[in-house]
C-alpha positions in Angstrom: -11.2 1.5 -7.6 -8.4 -1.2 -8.0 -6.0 -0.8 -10.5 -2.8 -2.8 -11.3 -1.1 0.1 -13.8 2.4 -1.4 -12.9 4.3 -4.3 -13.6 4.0 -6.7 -11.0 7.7 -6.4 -9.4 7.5 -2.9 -9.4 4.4 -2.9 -7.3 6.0 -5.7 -5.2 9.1 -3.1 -4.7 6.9 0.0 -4.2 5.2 -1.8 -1.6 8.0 -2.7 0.5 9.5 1.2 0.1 6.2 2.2 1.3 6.6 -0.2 4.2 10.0 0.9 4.9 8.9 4.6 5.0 5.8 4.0 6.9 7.4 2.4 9.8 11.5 3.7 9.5 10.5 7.1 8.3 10.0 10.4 9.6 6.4 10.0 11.9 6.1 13.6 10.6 6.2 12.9 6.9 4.0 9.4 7.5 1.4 11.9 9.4 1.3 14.0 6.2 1.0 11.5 3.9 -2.0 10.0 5.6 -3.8 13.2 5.9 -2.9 14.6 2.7 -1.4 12.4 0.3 -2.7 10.9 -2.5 -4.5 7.2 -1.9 -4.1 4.8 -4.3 -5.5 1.5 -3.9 -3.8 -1.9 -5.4 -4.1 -5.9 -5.6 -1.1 -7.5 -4.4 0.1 -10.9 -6.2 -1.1 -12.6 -3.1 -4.5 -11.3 -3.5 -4.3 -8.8 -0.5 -5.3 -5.2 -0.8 -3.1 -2.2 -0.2 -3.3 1.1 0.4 -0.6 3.1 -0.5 -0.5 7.3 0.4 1.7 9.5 -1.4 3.5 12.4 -0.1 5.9 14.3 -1.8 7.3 11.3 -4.3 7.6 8.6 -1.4 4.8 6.1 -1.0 4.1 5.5 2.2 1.6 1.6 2.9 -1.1 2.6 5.0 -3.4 -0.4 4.9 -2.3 -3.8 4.0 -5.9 -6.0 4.2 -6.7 -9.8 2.9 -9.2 -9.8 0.1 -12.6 -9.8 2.0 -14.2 -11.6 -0.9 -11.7 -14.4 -0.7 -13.0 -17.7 0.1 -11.8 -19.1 3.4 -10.7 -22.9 3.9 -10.7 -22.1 8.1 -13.8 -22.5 9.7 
């Protein structure tokens, strides 16, 4: 399920930590949060969806996807 229980800059800012930790961070603690961490799922103001893991206090962004239900202007 995707809920928005933040305010929308504070998801904006927990997403780009979660970036940050994902790719910067210790591959040991990124492995651990994406086998053991807590998923939580989120709509971005752009419409995307993310999925964020949580380890320990520290988000980590696992999944950053467009909204497959969003119409399309390419062909």
């Amino acid at each position: 399920m995707i809920a928005n229980r933040r305010p929308p800059d504070l998801e904006n800012a927990v997403l780009l930590v979660g970036d940050h930790n994902w790719r910067k961070g210790p591959k040991w603690k990124a492995a651990l949060a994406w086998l053991f961490g807590e998923r939580e799922l989120f709509r971005t103001h752009k419409g995307d969806v993310a999925e964020l893991s949580w380890w320990r206090g520290e988000p980590f962004l696992i999944t950053l996807e467009d909204d497959p239900w969003a119409i399309s202007s390419a062909p």
